[in-house]
C-alpha positions, 0 to 999 in steps of 0.5 A, spaced: 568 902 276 575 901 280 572 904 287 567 898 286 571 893 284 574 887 289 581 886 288 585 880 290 590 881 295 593 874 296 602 874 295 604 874 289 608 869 285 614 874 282 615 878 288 610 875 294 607 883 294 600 883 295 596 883 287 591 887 287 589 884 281 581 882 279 581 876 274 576 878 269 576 873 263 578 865 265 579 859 261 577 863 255 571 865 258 569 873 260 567 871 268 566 880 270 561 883 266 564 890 267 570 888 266 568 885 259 564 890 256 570 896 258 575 891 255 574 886 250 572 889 244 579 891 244 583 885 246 578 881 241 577 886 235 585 889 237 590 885 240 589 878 238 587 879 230 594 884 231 598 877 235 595 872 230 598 876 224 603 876 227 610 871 227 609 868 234 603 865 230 603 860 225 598 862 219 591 861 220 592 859 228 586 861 233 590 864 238 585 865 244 584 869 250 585 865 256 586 869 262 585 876 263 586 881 270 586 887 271 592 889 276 590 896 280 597 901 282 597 906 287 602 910 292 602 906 298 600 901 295 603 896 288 608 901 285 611 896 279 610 888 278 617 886 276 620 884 269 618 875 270 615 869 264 609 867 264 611 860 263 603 858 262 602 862 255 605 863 249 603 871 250 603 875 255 600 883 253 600 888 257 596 894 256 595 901 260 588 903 262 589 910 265 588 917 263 593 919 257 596 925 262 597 919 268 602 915 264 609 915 261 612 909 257 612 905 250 612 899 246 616 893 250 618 886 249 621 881 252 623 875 248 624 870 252 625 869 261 628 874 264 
């Protein structure tokens, strides 16, 4: 599926490097169909019940999802995004889609900016 996919290249708003990121999910609604049905079982069956359960959100709120992108890393290319705010959301996820061996790292949360 990434050899097919068009990711954006425009500058980035944290460190002006290009994105190479493709917007799957807008205003709530999914806008790429490969993208939804690889992921949105798991951010609506997962990641918002877990986050609804959670003390960032009162009891009983409906967190929704409002945007979702994918962001493509590769040597030569994007290597890191760095640590920011996502001053427009009360939660920003972040997920690994990468073979396990491809991967080190763990659970990380920033409480506030920077």
């Amino acid at each position: 599926l990434i050899p097919r996919l068009s990711f954006d290249r425009d500058a980035d708003s944290v460190d002006g490097a290009p994105t190479f990121e493709l917007r799957w999910a807008r205003e709530g609604r999914f806008t790429h169909d490969g993208l939804a049905a690889l992921l949105a079982e798991t951010v609506e069956e997962r990641l918002l019940p877990l986050l609804r359960r959670s003390p960032l959100c009162d009891q009983g709120s409906e967190l929704v999802l409002c945007e979702a992108l994918v962001r493509y890393y590769e040597d030569g290319r994007r290597r890191v995004h760095p640590a920011h705010f996502d001053a427009d959301a009360l939660v920003t996820a972040v997920f690994e889609v990468s073979p396990p061996d491809g991967f080190e790292g763990g659970f990380y949360v920033q409480p506030g900016a920077h």
